[in-house]
Backbone of each chain as nested JSON, in Angstrom:
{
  "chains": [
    {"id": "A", "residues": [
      {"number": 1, "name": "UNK", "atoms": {"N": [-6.763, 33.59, -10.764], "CA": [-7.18, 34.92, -10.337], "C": [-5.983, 35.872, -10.442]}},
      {"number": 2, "name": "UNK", "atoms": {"N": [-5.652, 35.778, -11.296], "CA": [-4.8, 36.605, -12.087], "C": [-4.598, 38.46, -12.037]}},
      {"number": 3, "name": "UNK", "atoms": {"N": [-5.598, 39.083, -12.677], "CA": [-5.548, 40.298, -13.148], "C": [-6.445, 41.087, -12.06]}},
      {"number": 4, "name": "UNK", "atoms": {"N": [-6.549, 41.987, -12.144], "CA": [-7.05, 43.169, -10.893], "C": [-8.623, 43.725, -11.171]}},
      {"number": 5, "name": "UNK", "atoms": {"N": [-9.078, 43.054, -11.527], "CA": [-10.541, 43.974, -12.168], "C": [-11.829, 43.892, -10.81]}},
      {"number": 6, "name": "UNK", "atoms": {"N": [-11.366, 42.473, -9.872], "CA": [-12.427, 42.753, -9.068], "C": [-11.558, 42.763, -7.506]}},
      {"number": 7, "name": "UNK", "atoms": {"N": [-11.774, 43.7, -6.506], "CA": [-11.231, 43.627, -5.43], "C": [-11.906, 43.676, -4.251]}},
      {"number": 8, "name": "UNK", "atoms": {"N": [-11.518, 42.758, -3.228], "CA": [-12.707, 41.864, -2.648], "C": [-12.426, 41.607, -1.617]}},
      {"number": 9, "name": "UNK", "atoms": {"N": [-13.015, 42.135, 0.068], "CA": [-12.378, 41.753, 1.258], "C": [-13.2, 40.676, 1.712]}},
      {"number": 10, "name": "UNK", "atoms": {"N": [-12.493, 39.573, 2.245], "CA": [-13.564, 38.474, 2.998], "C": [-12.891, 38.06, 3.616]}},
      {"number": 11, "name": "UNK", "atoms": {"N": [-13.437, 37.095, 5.118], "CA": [-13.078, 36.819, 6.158], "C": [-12.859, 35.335, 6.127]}},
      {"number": 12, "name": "UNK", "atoms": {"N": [-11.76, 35.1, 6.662], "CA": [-11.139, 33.279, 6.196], "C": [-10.938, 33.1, 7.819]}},
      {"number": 13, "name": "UNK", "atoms": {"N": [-11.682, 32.345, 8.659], "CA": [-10.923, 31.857, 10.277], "C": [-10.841, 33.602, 10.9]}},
      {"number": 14, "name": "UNK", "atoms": {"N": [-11.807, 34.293, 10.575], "CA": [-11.247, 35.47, 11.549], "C": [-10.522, 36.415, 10.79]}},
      {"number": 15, "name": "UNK", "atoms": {"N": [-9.937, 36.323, 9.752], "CA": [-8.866, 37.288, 9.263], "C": [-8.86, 37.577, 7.777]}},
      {"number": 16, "name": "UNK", "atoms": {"N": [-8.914, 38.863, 7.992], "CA": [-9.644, 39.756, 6.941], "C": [-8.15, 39.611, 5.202]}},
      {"number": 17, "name": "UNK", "atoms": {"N": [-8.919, 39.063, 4.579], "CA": [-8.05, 39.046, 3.202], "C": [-8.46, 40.114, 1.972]}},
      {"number": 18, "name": "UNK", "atoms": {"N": [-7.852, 40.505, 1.089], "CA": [-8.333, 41.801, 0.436], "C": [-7.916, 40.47, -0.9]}},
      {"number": 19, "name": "UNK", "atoms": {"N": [-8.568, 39.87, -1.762], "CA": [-8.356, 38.932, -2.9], "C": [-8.788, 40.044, -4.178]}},
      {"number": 20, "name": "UNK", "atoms": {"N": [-8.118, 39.602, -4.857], "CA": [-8.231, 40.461, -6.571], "C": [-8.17, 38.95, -7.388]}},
      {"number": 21, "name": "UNK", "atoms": {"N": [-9.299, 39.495, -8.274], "CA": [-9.16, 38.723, -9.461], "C": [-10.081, 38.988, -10.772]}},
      {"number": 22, "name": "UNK", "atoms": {"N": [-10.594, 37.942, -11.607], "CA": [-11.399, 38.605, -12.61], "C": [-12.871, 38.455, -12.955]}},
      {"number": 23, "name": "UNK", "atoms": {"N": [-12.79, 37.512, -11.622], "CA": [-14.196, 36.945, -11.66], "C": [-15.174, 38.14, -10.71]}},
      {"number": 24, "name": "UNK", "atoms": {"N": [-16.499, 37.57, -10.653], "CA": [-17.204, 38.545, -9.93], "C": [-17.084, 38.586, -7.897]}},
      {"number": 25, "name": "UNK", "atoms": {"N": [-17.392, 39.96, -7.829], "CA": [-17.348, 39.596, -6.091], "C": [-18.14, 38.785, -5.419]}},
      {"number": 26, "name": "UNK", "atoms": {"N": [-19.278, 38.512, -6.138], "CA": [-20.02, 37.057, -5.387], "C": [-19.085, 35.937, -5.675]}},
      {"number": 27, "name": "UNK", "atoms": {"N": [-18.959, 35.482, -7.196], "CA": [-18.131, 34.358, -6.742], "C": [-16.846, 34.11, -5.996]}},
      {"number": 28, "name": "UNK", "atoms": {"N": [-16.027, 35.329, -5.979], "CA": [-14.75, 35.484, -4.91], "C": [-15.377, 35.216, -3.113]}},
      {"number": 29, "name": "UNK", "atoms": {"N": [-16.197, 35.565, -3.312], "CA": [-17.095, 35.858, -1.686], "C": [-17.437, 33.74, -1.276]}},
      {"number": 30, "name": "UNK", "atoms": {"N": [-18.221, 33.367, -2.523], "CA": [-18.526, 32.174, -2.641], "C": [-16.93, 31.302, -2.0]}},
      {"number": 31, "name": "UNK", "atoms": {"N": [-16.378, 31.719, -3.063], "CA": [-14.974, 30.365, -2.721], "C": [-14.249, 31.069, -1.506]}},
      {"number": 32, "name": "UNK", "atoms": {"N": [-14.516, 31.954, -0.642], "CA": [-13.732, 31.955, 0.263], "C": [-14.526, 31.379, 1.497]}},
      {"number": 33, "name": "UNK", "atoms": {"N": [-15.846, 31.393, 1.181], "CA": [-16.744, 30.809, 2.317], "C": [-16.595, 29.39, 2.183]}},
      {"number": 34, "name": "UNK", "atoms": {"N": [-15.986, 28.684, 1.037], "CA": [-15.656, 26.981, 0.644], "C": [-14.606, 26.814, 1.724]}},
      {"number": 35, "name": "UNK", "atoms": {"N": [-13.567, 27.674, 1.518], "CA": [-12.325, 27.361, 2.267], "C": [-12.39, 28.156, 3.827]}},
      {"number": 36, "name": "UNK", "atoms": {"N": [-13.08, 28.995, 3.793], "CA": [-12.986, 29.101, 5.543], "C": [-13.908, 27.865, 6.334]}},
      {"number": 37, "name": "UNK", "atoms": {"N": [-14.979, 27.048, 5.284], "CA": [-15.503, 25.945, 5.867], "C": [-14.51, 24.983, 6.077]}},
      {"number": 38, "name": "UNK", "atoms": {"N": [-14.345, 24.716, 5.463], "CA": [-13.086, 23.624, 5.394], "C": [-11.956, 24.097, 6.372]}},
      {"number": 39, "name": "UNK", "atoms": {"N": [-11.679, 25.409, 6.556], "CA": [-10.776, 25.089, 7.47], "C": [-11.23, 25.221, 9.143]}},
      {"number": 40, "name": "UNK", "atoms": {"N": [-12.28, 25.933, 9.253], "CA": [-12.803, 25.91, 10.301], "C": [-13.383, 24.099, 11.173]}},
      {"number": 41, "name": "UNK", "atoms": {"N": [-13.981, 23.766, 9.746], "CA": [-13.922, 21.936, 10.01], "C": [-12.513, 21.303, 10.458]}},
      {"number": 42, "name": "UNK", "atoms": {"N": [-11.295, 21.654, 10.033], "CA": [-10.113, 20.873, 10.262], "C": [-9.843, 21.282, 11.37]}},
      {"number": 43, "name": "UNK", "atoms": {"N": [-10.267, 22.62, 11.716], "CA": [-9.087, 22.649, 13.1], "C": [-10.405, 22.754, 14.492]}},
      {"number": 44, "name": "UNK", "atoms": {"N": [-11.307, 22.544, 14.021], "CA": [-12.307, 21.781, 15.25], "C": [-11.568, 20.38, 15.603]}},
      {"number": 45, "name": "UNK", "atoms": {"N": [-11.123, 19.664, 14.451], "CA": [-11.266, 18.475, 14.865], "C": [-9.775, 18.423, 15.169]}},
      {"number": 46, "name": "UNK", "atoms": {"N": [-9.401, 19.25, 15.407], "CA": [-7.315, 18.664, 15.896], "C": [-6.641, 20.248, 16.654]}},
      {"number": 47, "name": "UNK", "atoms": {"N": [-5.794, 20.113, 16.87], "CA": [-4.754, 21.091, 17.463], "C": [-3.639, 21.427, 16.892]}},
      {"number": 48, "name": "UNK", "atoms": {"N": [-4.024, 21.905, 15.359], "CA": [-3.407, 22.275, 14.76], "C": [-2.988, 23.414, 14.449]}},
      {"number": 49, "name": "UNK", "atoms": {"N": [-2.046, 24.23, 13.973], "CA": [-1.71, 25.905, 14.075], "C": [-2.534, 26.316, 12.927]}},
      {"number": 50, "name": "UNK", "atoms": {"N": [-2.878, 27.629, 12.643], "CA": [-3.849, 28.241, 11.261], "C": [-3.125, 27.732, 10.105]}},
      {"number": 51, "name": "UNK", "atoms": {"N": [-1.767, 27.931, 10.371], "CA": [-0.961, 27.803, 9.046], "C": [-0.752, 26.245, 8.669]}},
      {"number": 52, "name": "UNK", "atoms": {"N": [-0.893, 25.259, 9.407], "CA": [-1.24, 23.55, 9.629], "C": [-3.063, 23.341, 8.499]}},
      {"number": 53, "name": "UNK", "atoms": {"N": [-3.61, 24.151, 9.375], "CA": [-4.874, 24.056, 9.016], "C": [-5.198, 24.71, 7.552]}},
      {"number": 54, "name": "UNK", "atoms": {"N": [-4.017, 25.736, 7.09], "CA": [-4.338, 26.323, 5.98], "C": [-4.207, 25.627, 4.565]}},
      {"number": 55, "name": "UNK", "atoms": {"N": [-2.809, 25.075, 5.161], "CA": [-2.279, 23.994, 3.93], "C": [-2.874, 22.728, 3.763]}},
      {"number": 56, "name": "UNK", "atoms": {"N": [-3.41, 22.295, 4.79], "CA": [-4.219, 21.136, 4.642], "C": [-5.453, 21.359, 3.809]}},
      {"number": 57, "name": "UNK", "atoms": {"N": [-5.919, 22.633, 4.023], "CA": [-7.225, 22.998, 3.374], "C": [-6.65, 22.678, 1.698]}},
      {"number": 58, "name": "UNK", "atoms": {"N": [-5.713, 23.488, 1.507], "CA": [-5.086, 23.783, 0.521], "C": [-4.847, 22.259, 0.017]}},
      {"number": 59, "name": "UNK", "atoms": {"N": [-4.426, 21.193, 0.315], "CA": [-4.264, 19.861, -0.174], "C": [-5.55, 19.427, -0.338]}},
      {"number": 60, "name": "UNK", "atoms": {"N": [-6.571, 19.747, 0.687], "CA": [-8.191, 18.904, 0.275], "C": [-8.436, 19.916, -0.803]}},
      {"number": 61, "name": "UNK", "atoms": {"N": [-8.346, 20.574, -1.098], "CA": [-8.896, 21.656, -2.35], "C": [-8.144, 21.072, -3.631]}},
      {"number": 62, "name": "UNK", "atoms": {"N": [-6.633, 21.126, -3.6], "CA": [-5.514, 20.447, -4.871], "C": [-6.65, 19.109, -4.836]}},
      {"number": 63, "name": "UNK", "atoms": {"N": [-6.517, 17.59, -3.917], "CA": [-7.603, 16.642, -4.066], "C": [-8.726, 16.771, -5.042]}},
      {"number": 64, "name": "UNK", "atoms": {"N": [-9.533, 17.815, -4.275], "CA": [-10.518, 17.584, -5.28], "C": [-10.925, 18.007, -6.46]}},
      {"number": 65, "name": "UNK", "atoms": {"N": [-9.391, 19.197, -7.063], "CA": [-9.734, 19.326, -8.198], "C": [-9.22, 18.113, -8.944]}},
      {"number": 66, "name": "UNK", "atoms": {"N": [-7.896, 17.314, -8.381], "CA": [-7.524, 16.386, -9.206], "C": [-8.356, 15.516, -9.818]}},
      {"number": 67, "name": "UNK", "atoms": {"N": [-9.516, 15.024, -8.775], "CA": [-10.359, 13.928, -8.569], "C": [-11.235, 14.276, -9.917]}},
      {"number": 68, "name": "UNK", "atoms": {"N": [-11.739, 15.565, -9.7], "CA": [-12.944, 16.186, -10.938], "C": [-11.777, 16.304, -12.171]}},
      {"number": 69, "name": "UNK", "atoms": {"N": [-10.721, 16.668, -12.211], "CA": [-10.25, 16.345, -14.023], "C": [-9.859, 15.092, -14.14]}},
      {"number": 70, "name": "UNK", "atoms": {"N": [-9.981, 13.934, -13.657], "CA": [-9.609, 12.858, -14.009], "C": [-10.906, 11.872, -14.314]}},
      {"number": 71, "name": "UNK", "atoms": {"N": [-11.939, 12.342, -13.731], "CA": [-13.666, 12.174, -13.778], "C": [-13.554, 13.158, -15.505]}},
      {"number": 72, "name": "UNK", "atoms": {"N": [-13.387, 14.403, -15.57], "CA": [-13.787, 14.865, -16.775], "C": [-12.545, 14.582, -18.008]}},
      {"number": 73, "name": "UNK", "atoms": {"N": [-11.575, 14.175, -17.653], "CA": [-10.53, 13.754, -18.508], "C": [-11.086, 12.083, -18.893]}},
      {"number": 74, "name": "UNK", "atoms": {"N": [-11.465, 11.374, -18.566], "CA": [-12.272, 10.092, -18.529], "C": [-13.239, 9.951, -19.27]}},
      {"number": 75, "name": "UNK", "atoms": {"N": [-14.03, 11.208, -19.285], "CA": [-15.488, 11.801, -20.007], "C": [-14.75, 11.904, -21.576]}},
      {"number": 76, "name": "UNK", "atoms": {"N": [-14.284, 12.616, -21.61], "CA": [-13.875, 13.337, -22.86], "C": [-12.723, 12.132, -23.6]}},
      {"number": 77, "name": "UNK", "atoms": {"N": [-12.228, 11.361, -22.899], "CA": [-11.684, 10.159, -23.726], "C": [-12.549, 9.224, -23.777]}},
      {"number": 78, "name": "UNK", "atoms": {"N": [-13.71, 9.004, -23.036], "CA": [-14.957, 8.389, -23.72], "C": [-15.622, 8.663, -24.889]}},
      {"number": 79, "name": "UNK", "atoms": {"N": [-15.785, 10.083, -25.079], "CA": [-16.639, 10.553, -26.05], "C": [-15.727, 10.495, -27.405]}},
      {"number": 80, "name": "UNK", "atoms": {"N": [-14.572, 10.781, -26.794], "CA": [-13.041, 10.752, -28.026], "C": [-13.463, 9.582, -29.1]}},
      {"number": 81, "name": "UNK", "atoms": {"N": [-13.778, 8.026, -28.158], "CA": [-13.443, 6.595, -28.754], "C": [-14.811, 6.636, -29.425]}},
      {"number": 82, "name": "UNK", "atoms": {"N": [-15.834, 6.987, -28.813], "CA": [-17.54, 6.813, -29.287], "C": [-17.658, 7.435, -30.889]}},
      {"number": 83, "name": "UNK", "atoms": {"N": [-16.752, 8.994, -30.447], "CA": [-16.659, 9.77, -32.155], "C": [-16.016, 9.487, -32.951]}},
      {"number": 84, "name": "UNK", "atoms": {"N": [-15.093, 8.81, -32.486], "CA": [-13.942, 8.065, -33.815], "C": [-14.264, 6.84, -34.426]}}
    ]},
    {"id": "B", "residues": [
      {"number": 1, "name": "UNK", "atoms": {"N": [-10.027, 13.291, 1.695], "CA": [-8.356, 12.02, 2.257], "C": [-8.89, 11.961, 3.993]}},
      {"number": 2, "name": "UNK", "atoms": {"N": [-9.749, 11.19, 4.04], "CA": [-10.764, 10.865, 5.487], "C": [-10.301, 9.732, 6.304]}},
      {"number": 3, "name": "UNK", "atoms": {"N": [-10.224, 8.392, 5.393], "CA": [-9.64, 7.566, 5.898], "C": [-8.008, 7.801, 6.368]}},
      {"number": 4, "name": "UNK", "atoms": {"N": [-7.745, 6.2, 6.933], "CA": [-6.42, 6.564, 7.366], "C": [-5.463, 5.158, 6.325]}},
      {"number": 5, "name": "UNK", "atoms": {"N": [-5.687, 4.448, 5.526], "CA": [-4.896, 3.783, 5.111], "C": [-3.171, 4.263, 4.427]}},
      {"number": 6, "name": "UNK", "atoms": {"N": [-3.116, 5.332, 3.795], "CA": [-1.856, 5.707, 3.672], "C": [-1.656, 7.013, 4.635]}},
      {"number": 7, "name": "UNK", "atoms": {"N": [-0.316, 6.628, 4.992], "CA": [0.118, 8.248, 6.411], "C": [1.516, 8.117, 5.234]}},
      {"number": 8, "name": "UNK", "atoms": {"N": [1.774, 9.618, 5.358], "CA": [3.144, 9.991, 4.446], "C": [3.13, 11.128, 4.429]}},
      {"number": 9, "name": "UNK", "atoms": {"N": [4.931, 11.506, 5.063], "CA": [5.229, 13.032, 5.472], "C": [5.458, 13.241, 4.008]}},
      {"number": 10, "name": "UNK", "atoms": {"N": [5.098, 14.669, 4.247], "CA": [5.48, 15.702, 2.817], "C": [5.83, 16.71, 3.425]}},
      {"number": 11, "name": "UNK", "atoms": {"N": [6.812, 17.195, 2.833], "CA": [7.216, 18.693, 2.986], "C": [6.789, 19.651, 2.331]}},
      {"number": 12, "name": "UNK", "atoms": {"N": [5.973, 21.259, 3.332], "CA": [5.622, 22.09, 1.702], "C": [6.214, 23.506, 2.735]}},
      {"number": 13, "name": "UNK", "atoms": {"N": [6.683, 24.04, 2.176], "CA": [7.178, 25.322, 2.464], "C": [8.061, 25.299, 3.542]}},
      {"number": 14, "name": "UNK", "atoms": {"N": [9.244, 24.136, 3.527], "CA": [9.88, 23.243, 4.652], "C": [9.473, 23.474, 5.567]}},
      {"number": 15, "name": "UNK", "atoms": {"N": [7.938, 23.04, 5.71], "CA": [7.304, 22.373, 6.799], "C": [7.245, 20.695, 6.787]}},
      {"number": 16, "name": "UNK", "atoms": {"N": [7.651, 19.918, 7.892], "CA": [6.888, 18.905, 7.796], "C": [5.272, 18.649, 7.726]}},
      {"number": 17, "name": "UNK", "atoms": {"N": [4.874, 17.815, 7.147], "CA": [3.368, 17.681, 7.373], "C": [3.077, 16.407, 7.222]}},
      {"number": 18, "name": "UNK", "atoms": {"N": [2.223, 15.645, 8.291], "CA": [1.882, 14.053, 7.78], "C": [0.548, 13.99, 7.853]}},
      {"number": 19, "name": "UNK", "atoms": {"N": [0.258, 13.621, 6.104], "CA": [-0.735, 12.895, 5.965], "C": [-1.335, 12.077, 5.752]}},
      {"number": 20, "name": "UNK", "atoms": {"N": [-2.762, 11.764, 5.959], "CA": [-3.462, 10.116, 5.923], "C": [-4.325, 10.63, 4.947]}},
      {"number": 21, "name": "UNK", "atoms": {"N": [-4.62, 9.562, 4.533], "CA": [-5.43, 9.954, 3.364], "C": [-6.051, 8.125, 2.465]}},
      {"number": 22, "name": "UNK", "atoms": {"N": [-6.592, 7.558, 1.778], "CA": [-7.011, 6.396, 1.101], "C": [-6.257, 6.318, -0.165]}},
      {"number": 23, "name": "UNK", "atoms": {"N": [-5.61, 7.927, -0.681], "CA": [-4.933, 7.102, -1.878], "C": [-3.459, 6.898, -1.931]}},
      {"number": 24, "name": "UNK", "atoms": {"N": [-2.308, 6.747, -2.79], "CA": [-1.15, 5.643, -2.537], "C": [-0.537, 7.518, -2.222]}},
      {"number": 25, "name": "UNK", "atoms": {"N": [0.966, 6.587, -1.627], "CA": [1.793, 7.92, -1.413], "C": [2.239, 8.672, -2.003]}},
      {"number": 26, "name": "UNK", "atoms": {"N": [2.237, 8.009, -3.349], "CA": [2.65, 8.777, -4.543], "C": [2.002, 9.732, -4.936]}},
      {"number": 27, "name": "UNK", "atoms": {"N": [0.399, 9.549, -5.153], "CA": [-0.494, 10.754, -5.215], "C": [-0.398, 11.774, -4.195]}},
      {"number": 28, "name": "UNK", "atoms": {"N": [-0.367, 11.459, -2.641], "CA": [-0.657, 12.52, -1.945], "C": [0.728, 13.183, -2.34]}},
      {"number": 29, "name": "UNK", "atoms": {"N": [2.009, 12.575, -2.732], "CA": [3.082, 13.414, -2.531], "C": [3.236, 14.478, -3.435]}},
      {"number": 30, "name": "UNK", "atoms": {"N": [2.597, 14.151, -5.292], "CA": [1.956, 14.859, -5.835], "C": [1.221, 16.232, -5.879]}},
      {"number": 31, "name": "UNK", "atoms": {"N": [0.22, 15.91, -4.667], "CA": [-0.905, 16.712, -4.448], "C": [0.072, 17.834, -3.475]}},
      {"number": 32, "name": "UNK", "atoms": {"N": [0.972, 17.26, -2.546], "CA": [1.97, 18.171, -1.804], "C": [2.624, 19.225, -2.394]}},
      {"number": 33, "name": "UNK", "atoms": {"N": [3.115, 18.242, -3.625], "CA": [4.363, 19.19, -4.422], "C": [3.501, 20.305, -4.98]}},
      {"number": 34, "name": "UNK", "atoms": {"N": [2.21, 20.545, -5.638], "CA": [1.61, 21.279, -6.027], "C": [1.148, 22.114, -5.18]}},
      {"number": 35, "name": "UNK", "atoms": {"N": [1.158, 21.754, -4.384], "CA": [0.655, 22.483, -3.34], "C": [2.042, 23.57, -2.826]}},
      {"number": 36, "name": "UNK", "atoms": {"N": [2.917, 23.177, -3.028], "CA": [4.56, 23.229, -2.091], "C": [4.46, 24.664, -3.379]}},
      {"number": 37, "name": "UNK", "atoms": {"N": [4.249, 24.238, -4.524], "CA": [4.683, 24.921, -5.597], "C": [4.066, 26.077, -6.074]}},
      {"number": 38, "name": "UNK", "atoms": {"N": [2.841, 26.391, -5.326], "CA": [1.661, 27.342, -5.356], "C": [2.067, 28.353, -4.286]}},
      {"number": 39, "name": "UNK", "atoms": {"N": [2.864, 27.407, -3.193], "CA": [2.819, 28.41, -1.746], "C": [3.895, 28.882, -2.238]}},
      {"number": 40, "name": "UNK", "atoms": {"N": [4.77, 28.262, -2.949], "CA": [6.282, 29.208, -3.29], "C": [6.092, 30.723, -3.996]}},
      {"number": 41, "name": "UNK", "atoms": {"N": [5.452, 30.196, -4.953], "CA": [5.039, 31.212, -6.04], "C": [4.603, 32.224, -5.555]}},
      {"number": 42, "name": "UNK", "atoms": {"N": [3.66, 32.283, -4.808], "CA": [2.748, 33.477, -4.031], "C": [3.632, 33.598, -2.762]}},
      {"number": 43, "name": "UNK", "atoms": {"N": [4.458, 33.283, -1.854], "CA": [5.062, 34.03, -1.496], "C": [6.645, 34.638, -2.017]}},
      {"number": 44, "name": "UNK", "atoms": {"N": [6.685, 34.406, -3.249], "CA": [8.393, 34.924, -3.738], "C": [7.405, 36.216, -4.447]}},
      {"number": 45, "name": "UNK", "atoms": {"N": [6.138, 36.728, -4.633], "CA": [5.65, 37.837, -5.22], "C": [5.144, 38.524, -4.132]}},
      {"number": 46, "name": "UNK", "atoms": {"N": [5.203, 38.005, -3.066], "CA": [4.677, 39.166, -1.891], "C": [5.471, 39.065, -0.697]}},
      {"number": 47, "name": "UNK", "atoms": {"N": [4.647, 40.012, 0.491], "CA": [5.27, 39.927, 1.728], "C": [4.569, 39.219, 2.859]}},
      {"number": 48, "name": "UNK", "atoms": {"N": [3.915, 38.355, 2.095], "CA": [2.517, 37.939, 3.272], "C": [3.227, 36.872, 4.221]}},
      {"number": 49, "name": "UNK", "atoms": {"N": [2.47, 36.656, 5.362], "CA": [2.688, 35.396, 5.938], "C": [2.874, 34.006, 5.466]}},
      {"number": 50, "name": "UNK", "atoms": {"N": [2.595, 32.896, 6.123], "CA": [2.937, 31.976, 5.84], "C": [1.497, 31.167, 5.829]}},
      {"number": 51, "name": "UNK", "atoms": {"N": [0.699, 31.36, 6.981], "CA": [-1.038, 31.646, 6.91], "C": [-1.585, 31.916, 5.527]}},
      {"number": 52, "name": "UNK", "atoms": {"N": [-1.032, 33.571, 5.173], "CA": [-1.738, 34.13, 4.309], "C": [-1.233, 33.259, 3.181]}},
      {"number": 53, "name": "UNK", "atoms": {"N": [-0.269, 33.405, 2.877], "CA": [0.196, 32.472, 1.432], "C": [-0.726, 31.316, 1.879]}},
      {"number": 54, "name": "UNK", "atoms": {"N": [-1.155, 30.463, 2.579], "CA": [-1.409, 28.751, 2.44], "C": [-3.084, 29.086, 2.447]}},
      {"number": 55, "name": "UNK", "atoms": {"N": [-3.723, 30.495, 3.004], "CA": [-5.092, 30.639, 2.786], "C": [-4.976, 31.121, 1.202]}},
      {"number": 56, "name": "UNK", "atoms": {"N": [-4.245, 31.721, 0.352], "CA": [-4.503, 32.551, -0.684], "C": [-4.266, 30.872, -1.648]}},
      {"number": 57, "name": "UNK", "atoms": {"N": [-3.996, 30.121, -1.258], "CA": [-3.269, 29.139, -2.043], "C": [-4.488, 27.895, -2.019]}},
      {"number": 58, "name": "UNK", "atoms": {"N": [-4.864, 27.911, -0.689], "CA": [-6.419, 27.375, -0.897], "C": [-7.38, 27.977, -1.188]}},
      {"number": 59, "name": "UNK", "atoms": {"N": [-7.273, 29.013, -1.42], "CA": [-8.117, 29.921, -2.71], "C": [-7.99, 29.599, -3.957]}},
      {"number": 60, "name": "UNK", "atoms": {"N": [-6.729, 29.558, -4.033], "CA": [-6.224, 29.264, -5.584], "C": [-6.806, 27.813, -6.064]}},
      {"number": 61, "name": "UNK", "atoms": {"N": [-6.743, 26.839, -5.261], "CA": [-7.292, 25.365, -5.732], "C": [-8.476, 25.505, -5.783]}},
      {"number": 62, "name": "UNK", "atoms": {"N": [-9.212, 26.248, -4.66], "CA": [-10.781, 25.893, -4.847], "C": [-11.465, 26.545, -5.934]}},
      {"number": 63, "name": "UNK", "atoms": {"N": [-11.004, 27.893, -6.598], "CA": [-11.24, 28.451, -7.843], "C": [-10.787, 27.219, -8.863]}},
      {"number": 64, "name": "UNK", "atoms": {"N": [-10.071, 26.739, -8.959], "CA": [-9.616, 25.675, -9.853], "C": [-10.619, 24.688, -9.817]}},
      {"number": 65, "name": "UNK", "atoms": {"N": [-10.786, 24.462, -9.109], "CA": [-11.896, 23.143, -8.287], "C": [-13.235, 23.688, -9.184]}},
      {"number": 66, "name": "UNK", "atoms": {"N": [-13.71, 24.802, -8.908], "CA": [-15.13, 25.398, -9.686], "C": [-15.119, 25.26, -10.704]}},
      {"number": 67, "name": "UNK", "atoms": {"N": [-13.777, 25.699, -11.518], "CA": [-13.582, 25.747, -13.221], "C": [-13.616, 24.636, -13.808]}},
      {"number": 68, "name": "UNK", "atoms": {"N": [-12.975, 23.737, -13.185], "CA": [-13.256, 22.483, -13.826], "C": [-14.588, 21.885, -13.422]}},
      {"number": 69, "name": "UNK", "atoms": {"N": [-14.976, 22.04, -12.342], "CA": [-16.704, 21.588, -12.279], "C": [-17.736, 21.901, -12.749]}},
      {"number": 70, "name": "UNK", "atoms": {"N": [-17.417, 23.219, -13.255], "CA": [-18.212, 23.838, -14.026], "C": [-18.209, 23.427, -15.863]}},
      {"number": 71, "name": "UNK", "atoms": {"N": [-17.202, 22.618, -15.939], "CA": [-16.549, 22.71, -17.355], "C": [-17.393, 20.805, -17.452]}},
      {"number": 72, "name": "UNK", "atoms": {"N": [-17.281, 20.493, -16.515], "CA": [-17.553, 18.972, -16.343], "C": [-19.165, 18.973, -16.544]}},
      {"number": 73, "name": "UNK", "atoms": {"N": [-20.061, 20.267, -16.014], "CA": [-21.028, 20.064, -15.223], "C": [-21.922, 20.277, -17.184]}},
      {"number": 74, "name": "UNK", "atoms": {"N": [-21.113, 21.529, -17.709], "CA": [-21.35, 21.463, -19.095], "C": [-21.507, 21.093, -19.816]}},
      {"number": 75, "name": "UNK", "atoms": {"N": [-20.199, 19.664, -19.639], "CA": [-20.17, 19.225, -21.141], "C": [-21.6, 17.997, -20.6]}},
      {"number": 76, "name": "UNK", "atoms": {"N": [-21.805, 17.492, -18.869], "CA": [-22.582, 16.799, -19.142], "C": [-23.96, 16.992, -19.608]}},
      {"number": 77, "name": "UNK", "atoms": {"N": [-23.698, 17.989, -18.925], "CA": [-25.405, 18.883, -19.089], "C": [-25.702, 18.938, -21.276]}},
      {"number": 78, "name": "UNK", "atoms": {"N": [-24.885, 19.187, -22.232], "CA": [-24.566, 18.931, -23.251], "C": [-24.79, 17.961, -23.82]}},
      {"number": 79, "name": "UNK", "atoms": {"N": [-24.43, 16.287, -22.942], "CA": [-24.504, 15.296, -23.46], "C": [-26.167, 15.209, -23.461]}},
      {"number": 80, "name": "UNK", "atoms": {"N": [-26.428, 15.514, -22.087], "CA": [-27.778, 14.804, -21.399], "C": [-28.502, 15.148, -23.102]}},
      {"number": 81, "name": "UNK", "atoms": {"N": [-28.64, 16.679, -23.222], "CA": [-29.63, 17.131, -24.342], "C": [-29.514, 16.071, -25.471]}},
      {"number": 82, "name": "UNK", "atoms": {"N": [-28.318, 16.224, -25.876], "CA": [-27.802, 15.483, -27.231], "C": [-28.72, 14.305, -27.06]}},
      {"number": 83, "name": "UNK", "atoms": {"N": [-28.383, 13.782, -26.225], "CA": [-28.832, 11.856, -25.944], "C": [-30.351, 12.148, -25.869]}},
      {"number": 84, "name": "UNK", "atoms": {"N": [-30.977, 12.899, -25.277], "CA": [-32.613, 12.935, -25.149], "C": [-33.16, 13.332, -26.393]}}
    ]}
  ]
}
């Protein structure tokens, strides 16, 4: 989310963020409602500070993109061996 | 990272942080450093908090997270046709 074309206020735990990027304001709206779930889930369950709870979000998010390119990196060296 | 079989401190924005998680320590430490390396970036370009950098940063993964699911969700959706 790079470049400035869409600018976008949404609410993460209470606190208002102004995000820019190039995608549309629904989907900016979408992924911030991913991560205020997620962090609102983590810090129900512990006594942790926002900024505890933020980065953790931030590691389950890094997780699961790793998880999905190594699922689609897997795919595509399947199909690699099938076409050759 | 639900279970508790691996616990292993990581440092990200010289914070300590310990986590549990099912896969080896090497991955989560991985998943840290990227993480460590996202929060750097976005705060050496602004003046935000330490909150705001680690919410803008779990923004940043979970947009990542979509792109590749979306890219995955394609090529299967692609295969399915091909094969039918």
């Amino acid at each position: 989310m790079a470049d400035n074309k869409t600018r976008v206020t949404v609410n993460i735990l209470g606190q208002e963020y102004v995000v820019r990027g190039t995608e549309t304001a629904e989907y900016i709206k979408d992924l911030a409602a991913k991560v205020d779930r997620k962090m609102r889930q983590l810090s129900e369950d512990s006594a942790l500070t926002t900024t505890q709870v933020a980065v953790l979000t931030a590691l389950n998010f890094a997780d699961e993109c790793e998880k999905i390119k190594k699922e689609h990196q897997e795919l595509l060296k399947m199909l690699e061996e099938e076409w050759n």
